[in-house]
C-alpha positions as CSV (number, residue, x, y, z in Angstrom):
1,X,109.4,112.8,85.6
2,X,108.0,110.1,87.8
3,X,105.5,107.4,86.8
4,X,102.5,108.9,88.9
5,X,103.0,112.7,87.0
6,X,103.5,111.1,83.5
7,X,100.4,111.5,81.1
8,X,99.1,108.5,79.6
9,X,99.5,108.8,75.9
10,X,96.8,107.9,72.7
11,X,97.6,108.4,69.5
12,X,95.1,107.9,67.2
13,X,96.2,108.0,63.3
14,X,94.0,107.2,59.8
15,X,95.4,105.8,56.9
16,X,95.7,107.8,53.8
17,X,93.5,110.8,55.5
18,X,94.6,114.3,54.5
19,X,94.7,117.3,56.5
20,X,91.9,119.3,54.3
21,X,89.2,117.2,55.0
22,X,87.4,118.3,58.2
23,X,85.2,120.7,58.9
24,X,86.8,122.8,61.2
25,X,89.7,123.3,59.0
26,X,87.3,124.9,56.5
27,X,85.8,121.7,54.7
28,X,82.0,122.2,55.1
29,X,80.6,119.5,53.2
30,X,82.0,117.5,55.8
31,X,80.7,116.0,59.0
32,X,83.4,115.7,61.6
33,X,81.7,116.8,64.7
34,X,84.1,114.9,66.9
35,X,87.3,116.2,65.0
36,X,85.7,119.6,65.5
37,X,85.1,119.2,69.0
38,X,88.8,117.9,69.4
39,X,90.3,121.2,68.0
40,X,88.6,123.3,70.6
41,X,89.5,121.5,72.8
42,X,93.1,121.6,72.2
43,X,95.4,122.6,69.5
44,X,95.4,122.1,65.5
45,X,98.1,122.4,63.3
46,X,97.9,123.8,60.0
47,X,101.2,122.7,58.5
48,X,101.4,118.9,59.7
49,X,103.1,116.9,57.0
50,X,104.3,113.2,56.2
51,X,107.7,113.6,55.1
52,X,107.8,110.6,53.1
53,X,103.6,110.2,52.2
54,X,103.8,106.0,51.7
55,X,101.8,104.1,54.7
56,X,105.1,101.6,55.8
57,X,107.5,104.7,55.4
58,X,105.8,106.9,57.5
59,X,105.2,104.1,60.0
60,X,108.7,103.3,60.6
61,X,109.7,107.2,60.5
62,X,107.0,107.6,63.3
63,X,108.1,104.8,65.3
64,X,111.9,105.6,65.0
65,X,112.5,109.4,64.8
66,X,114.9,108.5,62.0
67,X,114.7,109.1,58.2
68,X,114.7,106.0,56.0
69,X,118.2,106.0,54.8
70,X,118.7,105.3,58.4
71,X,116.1,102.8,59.4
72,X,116.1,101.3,56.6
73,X,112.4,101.5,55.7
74,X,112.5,103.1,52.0
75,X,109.3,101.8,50.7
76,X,105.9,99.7,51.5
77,X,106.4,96.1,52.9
78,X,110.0,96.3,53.9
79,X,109.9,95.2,57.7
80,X,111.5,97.7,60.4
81,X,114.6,96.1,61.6
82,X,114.3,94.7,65.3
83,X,117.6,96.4,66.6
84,X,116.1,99.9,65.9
85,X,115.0,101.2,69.3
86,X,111.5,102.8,68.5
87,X,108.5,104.4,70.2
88,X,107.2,101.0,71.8
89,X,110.7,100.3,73.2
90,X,111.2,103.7,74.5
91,X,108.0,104.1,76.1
92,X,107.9,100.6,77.8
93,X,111.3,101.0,79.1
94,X,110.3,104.8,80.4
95,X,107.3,102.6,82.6
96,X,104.4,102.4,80.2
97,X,101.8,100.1,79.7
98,X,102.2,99.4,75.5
99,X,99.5,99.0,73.1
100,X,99.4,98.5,69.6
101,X,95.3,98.1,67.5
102,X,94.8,98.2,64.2
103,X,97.3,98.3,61.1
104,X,101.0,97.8,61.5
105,X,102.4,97.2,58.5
106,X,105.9,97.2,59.6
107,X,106.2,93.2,59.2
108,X,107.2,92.8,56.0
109,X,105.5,90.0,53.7
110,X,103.3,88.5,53.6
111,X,100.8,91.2,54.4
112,X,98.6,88.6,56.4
113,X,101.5,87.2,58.0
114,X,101.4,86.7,62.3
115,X,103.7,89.4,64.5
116,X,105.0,86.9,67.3
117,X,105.5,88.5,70.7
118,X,109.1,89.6,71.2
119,X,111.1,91.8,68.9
120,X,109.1,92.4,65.7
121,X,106.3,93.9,68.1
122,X,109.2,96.8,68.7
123,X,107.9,97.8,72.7
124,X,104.3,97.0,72.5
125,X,103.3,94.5,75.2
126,X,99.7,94.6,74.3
127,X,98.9,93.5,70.5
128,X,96.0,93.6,68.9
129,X,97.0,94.1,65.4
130,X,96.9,92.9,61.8
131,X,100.2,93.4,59.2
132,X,98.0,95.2,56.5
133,X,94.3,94.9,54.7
134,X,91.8,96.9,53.8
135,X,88.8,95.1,53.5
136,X,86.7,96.9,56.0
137,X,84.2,94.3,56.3
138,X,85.3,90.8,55.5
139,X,89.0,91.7,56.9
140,X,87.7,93.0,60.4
141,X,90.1,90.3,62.6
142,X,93.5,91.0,64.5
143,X,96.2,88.8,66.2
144,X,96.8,88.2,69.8
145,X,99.8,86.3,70.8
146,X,98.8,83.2,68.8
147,X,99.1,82.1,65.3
148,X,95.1,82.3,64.5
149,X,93.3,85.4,63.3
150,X,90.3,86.2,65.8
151,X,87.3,87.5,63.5
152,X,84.7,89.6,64.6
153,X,81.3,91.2,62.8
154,X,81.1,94.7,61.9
155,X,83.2,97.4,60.6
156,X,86.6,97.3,61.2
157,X,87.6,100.8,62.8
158,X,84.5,100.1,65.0
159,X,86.0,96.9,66.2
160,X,89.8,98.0,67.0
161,X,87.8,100.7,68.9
162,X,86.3,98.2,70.9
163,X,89.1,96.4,71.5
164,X,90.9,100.2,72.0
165,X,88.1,100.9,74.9
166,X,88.9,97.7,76.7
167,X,92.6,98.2,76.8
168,X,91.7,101.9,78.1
169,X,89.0,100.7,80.8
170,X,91.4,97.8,81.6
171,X,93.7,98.9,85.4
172,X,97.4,99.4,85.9
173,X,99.0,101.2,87.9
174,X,101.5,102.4,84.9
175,X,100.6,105.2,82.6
176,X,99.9,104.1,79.3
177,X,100.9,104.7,75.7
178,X,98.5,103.3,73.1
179,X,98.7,103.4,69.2
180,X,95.3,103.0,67.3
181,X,95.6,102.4,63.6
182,X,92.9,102.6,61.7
183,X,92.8,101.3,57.9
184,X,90.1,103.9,56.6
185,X,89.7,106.5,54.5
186,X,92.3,104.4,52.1
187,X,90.8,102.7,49.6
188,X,88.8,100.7,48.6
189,X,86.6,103.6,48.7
190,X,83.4,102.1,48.8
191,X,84.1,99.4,51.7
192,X,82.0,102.5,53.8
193,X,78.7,101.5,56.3
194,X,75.7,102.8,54.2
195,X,74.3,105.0,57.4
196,X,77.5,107.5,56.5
197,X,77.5,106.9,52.8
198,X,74.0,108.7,52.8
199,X,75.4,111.8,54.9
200,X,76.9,112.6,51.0
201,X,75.3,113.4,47.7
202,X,77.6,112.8,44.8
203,X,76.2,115.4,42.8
204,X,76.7,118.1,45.7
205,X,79.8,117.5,46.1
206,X,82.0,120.2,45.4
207,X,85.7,119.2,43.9
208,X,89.0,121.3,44.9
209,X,89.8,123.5,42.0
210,X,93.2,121.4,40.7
211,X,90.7,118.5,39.8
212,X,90.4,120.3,36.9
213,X,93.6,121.1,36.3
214,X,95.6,117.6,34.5
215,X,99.2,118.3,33.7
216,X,100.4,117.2,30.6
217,X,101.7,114.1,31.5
218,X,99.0,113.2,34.0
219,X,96.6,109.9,33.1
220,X,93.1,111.3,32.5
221,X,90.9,112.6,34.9
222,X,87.8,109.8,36.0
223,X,84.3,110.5,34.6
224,X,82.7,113.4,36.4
225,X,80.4,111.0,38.5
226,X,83.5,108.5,39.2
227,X,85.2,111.2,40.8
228,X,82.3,112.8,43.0
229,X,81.1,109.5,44.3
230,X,84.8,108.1,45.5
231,X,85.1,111.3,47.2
232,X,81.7,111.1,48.3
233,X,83.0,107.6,49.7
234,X,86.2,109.1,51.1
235,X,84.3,111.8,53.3
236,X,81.7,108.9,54.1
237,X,84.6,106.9,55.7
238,X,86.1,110.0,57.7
239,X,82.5,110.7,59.4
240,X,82.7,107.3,60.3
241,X,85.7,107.4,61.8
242,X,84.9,110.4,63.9
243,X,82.0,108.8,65.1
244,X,84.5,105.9,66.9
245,X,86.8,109.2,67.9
246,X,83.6,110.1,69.6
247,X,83.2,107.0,71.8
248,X,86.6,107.3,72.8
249,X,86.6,111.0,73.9
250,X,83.5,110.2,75.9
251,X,84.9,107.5,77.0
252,X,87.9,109.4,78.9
253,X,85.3,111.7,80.1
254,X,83.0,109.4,81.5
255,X,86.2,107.7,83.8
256,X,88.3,110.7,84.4
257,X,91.1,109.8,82.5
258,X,90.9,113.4,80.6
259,X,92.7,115.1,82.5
260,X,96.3,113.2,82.4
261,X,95.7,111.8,78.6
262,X,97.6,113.6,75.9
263,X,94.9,112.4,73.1
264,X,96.3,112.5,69.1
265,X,94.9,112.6,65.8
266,X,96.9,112.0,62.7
267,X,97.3,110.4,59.9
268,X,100.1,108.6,57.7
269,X,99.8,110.1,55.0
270,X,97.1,112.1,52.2
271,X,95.3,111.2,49.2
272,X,94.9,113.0,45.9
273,X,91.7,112.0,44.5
274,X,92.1,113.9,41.1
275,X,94.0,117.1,42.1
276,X,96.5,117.5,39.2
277,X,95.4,114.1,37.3
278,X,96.7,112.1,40.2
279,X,95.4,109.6,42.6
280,X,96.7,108.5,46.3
281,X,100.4,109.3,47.2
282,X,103.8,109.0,47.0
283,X,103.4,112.6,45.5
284,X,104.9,116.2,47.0
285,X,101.6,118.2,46.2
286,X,99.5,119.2,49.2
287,X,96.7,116.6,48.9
288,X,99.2,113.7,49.2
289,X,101.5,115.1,52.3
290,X,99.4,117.3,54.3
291,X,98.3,115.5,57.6
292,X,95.8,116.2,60.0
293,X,97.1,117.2,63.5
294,X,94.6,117.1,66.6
295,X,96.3,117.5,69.8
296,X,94.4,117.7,73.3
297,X,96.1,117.8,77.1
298,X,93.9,120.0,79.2
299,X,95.6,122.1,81.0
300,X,98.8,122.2,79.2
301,X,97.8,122.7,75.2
302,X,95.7,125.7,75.2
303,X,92.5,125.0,74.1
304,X,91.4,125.8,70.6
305,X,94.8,127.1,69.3
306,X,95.9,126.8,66.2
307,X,99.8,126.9,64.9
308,X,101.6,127.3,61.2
309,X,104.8,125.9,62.9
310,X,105.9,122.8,59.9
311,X,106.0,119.7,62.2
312,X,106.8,116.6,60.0
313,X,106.0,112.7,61.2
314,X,109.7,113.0,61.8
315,X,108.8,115.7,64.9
316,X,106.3,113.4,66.3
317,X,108.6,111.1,68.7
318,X,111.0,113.9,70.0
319,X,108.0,115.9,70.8
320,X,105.8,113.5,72.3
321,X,108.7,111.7,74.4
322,X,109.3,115.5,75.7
323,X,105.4,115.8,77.0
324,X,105.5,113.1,78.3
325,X,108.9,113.7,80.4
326,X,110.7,110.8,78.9
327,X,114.0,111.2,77.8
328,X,114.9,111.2,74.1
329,X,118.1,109.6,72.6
330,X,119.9,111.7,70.5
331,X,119.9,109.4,67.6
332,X,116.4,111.3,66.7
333,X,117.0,113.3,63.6
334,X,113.5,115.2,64.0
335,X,113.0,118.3,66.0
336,X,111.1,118.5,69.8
337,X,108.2,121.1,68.9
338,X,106.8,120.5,72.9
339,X,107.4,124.0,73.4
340,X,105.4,125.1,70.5
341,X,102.2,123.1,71.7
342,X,103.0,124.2,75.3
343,X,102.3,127.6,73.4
344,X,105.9,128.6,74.2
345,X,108.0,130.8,71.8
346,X,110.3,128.5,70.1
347,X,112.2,128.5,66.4
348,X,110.5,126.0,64.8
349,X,112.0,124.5,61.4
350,X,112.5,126.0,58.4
351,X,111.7,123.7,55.7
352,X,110.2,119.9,56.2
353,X,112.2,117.6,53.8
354,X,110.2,115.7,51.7
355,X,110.9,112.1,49.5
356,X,109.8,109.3,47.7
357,X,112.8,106.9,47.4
358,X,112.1,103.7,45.2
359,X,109.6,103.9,42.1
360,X,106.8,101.9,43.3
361,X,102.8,101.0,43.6
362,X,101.4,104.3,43.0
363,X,104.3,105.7,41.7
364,X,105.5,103.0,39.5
365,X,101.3,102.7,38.1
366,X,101.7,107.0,37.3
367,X,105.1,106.9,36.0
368,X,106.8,108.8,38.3
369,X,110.3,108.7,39.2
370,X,111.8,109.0,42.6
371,X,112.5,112.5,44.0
372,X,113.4,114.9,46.9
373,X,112.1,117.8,48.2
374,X,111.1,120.7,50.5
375,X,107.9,122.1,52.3
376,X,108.4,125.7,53.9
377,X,105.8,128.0,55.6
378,X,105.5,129.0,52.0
379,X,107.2,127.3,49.1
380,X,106.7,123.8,47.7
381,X,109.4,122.5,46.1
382,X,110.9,119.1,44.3
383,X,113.1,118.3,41.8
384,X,114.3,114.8,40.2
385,X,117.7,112.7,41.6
386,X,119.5,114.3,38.5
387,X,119.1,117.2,40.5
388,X,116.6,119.1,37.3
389,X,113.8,121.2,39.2
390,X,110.4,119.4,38.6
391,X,107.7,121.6,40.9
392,X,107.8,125.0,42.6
393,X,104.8,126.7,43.7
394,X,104.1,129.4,46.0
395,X,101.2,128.6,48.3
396,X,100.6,131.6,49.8
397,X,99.4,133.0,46.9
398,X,98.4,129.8,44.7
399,X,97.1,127.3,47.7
400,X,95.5,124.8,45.1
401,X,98.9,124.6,43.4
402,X,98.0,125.5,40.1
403,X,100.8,127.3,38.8
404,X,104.4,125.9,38.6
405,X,107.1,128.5,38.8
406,X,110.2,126.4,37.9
407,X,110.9,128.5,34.7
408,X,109.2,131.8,36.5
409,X,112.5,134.2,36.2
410,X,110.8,136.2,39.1
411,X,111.3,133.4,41.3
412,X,114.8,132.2,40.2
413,X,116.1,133.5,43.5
414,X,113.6,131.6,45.4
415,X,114.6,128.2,43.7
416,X,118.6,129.3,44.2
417,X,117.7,129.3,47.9
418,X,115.5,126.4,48.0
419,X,118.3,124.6,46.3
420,X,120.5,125.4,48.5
421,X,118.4,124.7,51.8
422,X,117.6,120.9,50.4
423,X,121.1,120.2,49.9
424,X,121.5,121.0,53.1
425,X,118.9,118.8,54.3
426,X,120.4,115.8,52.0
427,X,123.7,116.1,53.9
428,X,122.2,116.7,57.4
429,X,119.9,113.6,57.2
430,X,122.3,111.3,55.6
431,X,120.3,110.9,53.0
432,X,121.4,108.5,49.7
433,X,120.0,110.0,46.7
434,X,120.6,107.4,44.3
435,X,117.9,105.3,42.5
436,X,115.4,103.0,43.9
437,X,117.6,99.8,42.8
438,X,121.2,101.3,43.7
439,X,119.3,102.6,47.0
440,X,118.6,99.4,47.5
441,X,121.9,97.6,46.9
442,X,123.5,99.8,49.2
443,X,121.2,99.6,52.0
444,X,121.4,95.7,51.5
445,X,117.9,95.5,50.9
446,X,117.9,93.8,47.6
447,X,116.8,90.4,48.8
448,X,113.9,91.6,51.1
449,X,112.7,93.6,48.5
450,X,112.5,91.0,45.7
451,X,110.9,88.7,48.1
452,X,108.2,91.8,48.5
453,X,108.3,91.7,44.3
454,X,107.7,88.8,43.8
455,X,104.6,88.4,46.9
456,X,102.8,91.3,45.9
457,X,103.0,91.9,42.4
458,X,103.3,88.5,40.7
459,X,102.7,89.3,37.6
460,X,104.9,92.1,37.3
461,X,107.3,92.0,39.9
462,X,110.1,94.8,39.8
463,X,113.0,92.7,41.1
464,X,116.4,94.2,41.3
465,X,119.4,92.1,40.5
């Protein structure tokens, strides 16, 4: 497909934002009129997942098509080797202009550490980007192509979109492909403007029905207040980010560009706020890998469509190289779902494979040890490295997850075949199911992650001999 046919691309993705929390998926107390208003005007999926829900994981799977047995990105603050082609170089190469604003987090440690231009920016000739923070207010400043932090006032999101609206005003004759990260609604919770903090009552807010529900094992819930008021916070921080989504939508009205943009809203990864005991990610239930997915290209996405097809972060390259017209290597291990979003018939995938592969941060804090797993239309399931089951639930009939069925004998077959299928997906991903440390050994990552140990947790860092 020629340069002048070629849509421009944005992709837009939150951090730690998960795919039941806007209003037109059903979420009412929220206030997303901008989310809403980018469902009907193009398609929403219902079964968008992160296949591995940790922010640099996710990243790297995004930016690479490939799982991270094979790029080598297995857990937060491991950098994305430079030889890996990814969606920068591919894009660039294809006659894009590249952008990337906002969180990378691909870079390694330290987390304020300066991305040069040249390899470690993987394809993206325009940087306006910070490795990773999350203090929305004092942390609001970005690199260029020198070794000094610009700082600007205000709220972070609202300055990468800013800087996001100048890129998009600025004129080339080259499509464009532009990456906006935004660090919000990841915690800290409360680092919110007040003017959206005050669109939610704690004491109205209404909590998901596995809030109550703690497994055995689980730490114990917060204090009834504690828990309504951070997710008071977390809805807070969504509304404003769909404010910002709302400059930029007008924004491609206003100059035409609406026409020829495919626009994209995701996210990394979810967040469990108190479903099941549990807090943040790393985890296989719903609240932690269920993603919002907003896609819009007039005229080709059929407006207000909606579509149960599974589509991991591993689908997103494949299928937004083949919109686009630009061709994909087949080195991607995810699947081209274009057809689907065209509204075309197409097999979609069977089962989404699921992981968390070295016990850490969240995981290490809740005691949880690494696993594997699967996501079909209708089944949830995980079970340990040892290979014993851990979770099974049937979410057609239990959508909250409030009933595990590993011991059910009515569903003995189902597990048998879920089995089955994952092992399957093991062998066809190349994946290495062997223990955070020996995962690490063999992947030669021992001395990159010790040097991330030793950074980030100081005081107790988990270094592997």
């Amino acid at each position: 497909m020629p340069n002048s046919v070629r849509p421009n691309l944005l992709y837009i993705f939150a951090d730690q934002m998960r795919g039941m929390d806007m209003h037109c998926v059903g979420n009412t107390q929220l206030h997303t009129p901008n989310l809403d208003r980018l469902a009907e005007q193009g398609m929403r999926l219902t079964h968008a997942y992160a296949n591995t829900p940790v922010c640099t994981a996710s990243r790297a799977m995004l930016l690479t098509g490939l799982y991270p047995a094979n790029n080598r990105v297995v857990a937060n603050d491991l950098p994305l080797p430079v030889e890996l082609p990814s969606l920068g170089h591919i894009f660039h190469s294809a006659g894009y202009r590249t952008g990337y604003i906002g969180k990378w987090h691909l870079d390694g440690v330290p987390r304020n550490k300066w991305t040069p231009p040249g390899p470690r920016r993987h394809g993206f000739e325009h940087w306006a980007a910070y490795n990773c923070s999350h203090d929305y207010f004092r942390a609001d400043k970005y690199y260029r192509d020198l070794p000094v932090a610009i700082r600007m006032e205000g709220y972070e999101p609202e300055v990468q979109t800013n800087l996001a609206l100048d890129f998009l005003a600025t004129t080339d004759e080259r499509p464009f492909c532009l990456l906006l990260s935004w660090g919000p609604p990841h915690d800290p919770y409360p680092l919110v403007p007040e003017v959206f903090k005050d669109q939610y009552d704690p004491a109205t807010i209404y909590l998901r029905p596995n809030v109550s529900a703690v497994h055995p094992d689980a730490a114990p819930l917060a204090r009834d207040w504690e828990t309504r008021e951070t997710i008071a916070n977390y809805y807070a921080a969504i509304s404003a980010l769909d404010l910002q989504l709302g400059r930029i939508l007008d924004f491609l009205d206003e100059t035409g560009l609406v026409e020829n943009t495919i626009v994209v809203f995701t996210s990394d990864h979810g967040d469990m706020l108190w479903s099941h005991g549990r807090m943040k990610k790393q985890l296989p239930w719903e609240e932690s890998i269920n993603i919002p997915f907003l896609i819009r290209w007039p005229g080709q996405i059929q407006a207000g469509a909606v579509s149960d097809a599974l589509f991991g972060v591993i689908d997103h390259l494949p299928t937004l190289l083949s919109l686009c017209g630009v061709e994909a290597s087949a080195r991607l291990q995810g699947v081209d779902l274009a057809p689907t979003l065209r509204g075309e018939a197409q097999t979609a995938p069977s089962s989404l494979f699921l992981m968390d592969m070295v016990r850490m941060d969240e995981s290490h804090a809740q005691n949880m040890d690494e696993w594997r797993g699967l996501r079909t239309e209708r089944y949830t399931y995980a079970r340990w490295l040892d290979g014993r089951p851990w979770l099974l639930y049937d979410n057609e009939n239990d959508p909250y997850q409030l009933i595990n069925l590993v011991d059910d004998r009515d569903y003995a077959h189902v597990q048998r075949e879920l089995d089955i299928e994952l092992e399957a997906q093991i062998a066809v991903t190349g994946d290495i199911c062997a223990p955070g440390p020996e995962l690490l050994r063999r992947l030669d990552l021992v001395d990159l992650w010790n040097e991330r140990e030793q950074l980030q947790h100081p005081q107790n860092p988990q270094v592997v001999t």
